[in-house]
C-alpha positions in Angstrom: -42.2 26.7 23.4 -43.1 30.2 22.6 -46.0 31.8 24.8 -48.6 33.6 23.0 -50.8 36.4 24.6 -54.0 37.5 23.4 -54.9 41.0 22.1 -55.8 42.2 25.8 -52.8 40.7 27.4 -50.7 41.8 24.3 -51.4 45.2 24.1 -51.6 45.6 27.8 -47.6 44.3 28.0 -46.5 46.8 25.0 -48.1 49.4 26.8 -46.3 48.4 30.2 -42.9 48.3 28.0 -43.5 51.8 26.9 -43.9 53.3 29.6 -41.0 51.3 31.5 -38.8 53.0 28.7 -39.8 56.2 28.7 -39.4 56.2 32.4 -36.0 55.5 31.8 -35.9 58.4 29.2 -35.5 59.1 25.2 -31.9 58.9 23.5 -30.5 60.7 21.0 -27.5 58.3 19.3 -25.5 60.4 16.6 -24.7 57.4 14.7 -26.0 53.8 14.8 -23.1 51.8 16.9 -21.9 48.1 16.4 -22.1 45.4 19.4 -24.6 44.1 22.2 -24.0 47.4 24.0 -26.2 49.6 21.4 -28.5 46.9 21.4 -28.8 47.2 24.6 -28.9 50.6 24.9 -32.2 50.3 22.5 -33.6 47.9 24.6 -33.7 49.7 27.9 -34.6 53.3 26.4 -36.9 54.9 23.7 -33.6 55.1 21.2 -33.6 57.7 18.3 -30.7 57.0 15.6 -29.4 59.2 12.9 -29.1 56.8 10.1 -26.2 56.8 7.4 -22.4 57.0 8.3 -22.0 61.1 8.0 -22.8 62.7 10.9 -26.5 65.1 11.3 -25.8 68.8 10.6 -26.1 70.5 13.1 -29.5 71.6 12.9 -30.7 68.1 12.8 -28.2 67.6 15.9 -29.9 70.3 17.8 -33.7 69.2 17.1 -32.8 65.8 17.6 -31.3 66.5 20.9 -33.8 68.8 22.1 -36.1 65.8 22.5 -33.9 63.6 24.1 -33.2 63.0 28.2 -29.9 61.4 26.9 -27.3 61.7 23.9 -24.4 59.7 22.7 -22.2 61.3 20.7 -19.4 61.0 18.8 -16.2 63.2 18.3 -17.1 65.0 15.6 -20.4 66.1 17.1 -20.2 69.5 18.5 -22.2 70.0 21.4 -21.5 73.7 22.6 -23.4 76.2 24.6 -25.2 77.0 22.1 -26.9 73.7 21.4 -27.4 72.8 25.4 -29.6 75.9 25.6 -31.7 74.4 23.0 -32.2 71.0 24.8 -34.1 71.7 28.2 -34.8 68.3 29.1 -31.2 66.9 28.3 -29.6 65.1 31.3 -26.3 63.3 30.3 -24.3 62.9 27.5 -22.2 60.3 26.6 -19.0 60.4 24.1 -17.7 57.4 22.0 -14.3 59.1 23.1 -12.1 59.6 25.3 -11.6 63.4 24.5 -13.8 65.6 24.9 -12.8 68.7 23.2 -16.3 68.5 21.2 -17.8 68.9 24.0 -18.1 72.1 26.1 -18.2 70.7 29.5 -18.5 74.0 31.4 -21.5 75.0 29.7 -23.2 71.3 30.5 -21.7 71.7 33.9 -23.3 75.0 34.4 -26.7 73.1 33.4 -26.1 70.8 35.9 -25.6 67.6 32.9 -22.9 65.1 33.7 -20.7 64.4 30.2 -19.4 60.6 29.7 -16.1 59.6 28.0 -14.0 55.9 27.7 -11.1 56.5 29.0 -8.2 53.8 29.2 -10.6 51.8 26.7 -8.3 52.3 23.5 -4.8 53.6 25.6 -3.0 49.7 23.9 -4.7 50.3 20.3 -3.9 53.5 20.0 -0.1 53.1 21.5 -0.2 50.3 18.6 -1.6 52.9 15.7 1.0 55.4 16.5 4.1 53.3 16.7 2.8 51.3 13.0 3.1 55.4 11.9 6.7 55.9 13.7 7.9 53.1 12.2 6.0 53.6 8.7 7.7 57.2 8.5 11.1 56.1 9.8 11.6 52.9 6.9 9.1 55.0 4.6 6.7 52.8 3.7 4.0 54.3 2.3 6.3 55.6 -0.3 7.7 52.5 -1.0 3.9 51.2 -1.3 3.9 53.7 -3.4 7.1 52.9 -5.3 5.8 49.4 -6.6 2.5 50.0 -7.3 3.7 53.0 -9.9 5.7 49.9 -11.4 9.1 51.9 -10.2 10.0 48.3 -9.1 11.7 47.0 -12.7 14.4 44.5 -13.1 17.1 47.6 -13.9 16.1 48.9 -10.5 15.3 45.8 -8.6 18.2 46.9 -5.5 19.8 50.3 -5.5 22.2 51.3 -2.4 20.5 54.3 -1.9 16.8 53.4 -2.7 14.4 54.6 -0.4 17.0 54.7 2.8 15.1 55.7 6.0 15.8 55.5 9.9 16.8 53.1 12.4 14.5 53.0 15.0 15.9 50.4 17.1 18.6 52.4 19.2 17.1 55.6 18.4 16.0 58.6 21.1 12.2 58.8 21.4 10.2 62.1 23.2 7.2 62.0 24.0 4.9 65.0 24.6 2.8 63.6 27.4 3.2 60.9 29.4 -0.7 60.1 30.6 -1.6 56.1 29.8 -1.1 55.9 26.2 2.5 57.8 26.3 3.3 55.3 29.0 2.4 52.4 26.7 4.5 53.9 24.1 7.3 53.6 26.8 6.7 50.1 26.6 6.9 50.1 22.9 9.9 51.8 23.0 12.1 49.8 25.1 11.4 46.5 23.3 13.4 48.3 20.5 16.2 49.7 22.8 15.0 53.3 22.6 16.4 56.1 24.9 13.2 57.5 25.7 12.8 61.2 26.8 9.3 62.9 28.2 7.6 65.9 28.8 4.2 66.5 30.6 2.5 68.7 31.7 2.0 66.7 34.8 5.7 65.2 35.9 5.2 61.8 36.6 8.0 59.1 37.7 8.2 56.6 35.4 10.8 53.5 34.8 13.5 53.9 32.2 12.2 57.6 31.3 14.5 60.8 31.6 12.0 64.1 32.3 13.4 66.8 30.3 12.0 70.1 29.6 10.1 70.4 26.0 12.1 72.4 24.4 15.1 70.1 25.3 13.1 67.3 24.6 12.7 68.3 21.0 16.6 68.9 20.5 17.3 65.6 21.3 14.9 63.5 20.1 14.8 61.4 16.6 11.2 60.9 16.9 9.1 63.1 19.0 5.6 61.1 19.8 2.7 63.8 20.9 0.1 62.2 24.0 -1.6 65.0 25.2 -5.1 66.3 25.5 -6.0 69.1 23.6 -6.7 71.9 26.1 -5.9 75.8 25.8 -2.7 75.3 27.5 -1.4 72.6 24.4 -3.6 74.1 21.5 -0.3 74.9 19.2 2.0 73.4 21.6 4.2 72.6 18.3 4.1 76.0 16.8 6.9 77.3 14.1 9.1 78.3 16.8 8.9 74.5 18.6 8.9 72.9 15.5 12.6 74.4 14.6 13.8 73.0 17.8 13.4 69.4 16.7 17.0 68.1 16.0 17.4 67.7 12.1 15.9 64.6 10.6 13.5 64.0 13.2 10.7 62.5 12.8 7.2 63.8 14.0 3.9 60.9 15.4 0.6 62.8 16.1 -2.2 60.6 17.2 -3.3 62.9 19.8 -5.3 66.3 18.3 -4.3 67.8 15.1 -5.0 71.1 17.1 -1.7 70.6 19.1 0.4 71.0 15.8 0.9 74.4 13.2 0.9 72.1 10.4 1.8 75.0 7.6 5.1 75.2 10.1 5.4 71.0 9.6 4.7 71.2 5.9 7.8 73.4 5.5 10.0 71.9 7.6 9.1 68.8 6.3 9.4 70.1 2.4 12.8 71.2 3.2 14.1 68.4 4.5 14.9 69.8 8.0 12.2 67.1 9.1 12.5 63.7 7.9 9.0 62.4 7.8 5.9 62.5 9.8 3.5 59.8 10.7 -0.3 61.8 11.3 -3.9 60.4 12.5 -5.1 63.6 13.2 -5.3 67.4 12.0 -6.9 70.7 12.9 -9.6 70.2 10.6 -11.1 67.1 9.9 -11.5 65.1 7.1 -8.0 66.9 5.5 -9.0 69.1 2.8 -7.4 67.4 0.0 -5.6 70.9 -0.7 -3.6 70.3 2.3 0.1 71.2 1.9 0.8 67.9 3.7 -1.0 65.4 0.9 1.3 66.9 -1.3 4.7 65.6 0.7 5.9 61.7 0.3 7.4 62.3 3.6 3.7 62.0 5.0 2.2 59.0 6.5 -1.6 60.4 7.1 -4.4 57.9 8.3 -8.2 58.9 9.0 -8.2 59.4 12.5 -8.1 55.5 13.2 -6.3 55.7 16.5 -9.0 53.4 18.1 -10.0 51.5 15.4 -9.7 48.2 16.3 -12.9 45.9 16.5 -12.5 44.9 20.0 -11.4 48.3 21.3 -14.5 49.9 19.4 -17.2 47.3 20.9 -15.4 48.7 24.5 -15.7 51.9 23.7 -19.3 51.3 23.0 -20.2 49.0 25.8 -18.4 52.4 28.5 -20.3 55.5 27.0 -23.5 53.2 26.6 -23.0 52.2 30.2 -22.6 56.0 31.4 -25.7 57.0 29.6 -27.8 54.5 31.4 -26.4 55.1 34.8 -26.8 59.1 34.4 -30.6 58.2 33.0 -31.2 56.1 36.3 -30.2 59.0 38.5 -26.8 57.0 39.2 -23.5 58.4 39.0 -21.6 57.8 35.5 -18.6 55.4 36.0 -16.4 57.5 33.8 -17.4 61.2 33.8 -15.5 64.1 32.0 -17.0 66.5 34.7 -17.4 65.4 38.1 -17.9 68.4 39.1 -20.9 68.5 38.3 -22.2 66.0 40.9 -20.5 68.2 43.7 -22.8 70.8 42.0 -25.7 68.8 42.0 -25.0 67.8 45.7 
């Protein structure tokens, strides 16, 4: 049975409701969000959503966030200095990432505002995303997509020896350029194909069935080189021209980390003349890919849209973490999975 109140009582609870959500503060969400999480997220705080699937310029960003206690973000919001000195009364913000390179955390450190991100939320999906792409560039599958739909396919060409020959992966030498949780899950990956599997990081780290080897050696012995890690000033153009004519002949190239880590005029040429096999990439420098990209124009390129965590469970996760940092910054409580901890010793 439902329970009715009268227009006293009635008015007297909305008001009561109000004020318990502005207590808890005014949001700013870039983007409307699927899942219970953003529900809930509207529920417990005065929520203001950009609507549409592009992202607000950045003036709207700015406004938008200036009157908010709280904002939720996405990766392709930029939230520099600039814009935190426009937003006084901000007090956490909350990626649906797990980099943050959007995000200039020392500025919001300085101003004393804790930044959210979800890690180990999407390390299995995107381990997933970027071995579909090693293999997709190895046995070249997007070209031979590609092949059939063109009607290429014909009954004078139905098999040819040499038609459309690509790489075993099974057996093959694998280096990965970081070995934090998702290159570890590529490991895994790896060794139920029989890979030799080679690592560099930046941070050495012991693990099972992996030989540590410099990067440059790395990159002379591998047939696939796999990149995994953040995109910081020490790895923006890790993979520069000179890097990039290490790699052993034939390789193969995975990005599914930042398309900031690669040169990719360097990886269009090596990949045009054939001293590259293929490359499988989710991300680039610039993003969406100008169209006018030397890499669209290569059948040795397996590009995706940045879909590294795009699976429906992992997304609803990465939802559920950033929404549940946002309310525990609001609440005065420390986030579960800060970017900048710091900033609490700061704040201490």
């Amino acid at each position: 049975m439902q329970v009715g109140y009268g227009p006293i009582h009635g008015l007297a609870t909305l008001h009561a409701l109000r004020a318990r959500m502005s207590e808890r503060g005014r949001v700013f969400a870039t983007r409307g969000l699927p899942g219970a999480a953003f529900d809930r997220l509207a529920q417990r705080c005065e929520l203001d959503t950009w609507p549409g699937r592009a992202a607000p310029p950045a003036a709207e960003l700015a406004a938008r966030a200036a009157a908010a206690d709280g904002l939720l973000c996405l990766l392709t919001d930029r939230v520099d200095a600039a814009l935190l000195a426009r937003c006084p009364r901000l007090r956490a913000i909350s990626s649906v990432s797990v980099g943050v390179d959007h995000v200039d955390l020392a500025a919001a450190t300085a101003r004393g505002i804790p930044g959210g991100h979800t890690p180990g939320v999407l390390t299995e999906t995107t381990a997933d995303l970027a071995f579909a792409l090693l293999l997709a560039a190895a046995r070249r599958v997007a070209e031979g997509d590609r092949f059939v739909r063109a009607g290429q396919w014909t009954p004078a060409r139905v098999w040819e020896p040499e038609m459309l020959l690509g790489r075993d992966v099974h057996g093959a030498t694998l280096g990965l350029v970081g070995l934090g949780a998702i290159g570890q899950a590529m490991v895994r990956r790896a060794q139920g194909f029989g890979m030799r599997v080679l690592a560099w990081s930046r941070t050495r780290r012991a693990v099972p069935g992996v030989e540590f080897l410099p990067l440059e050696a790395l990159l002379a012995a591998s047939d696939f080189v796999s990149i995994h890690v953040a995109l910081v000033p020490e790895t923006r153009g890790l993979l520069d021209a000179a890097a990039i004519a290490r790699m052993k002949r034939g390789a193969v190239l995975v990005n599914t980390a930042r398309g900031g880590i690669v040169d990719e005029i360097a990886l269009a040429d090596a990949l045009r003349s054939g001293r590259l096999a293929a490359a499988g990439l989710d991300v680039f420098a610039r993003e969406p890919l100008d169209p006018a990209s030397p890499l669209l124009a290569l059948p040795n390129v397996v590009a995706t849209p940045h879909i590294g965590s795009a699976s429906e469970a992992t997304r609803a996760r990465m939802v559920e973490v950033a929404v549940d940092n946002l309310l525990a910054a609001l609440a005065g409580s420390r986030m579960p999975h800060c970017a900048n901890p710091e900033v609490y010793d700061r704040n201490s």
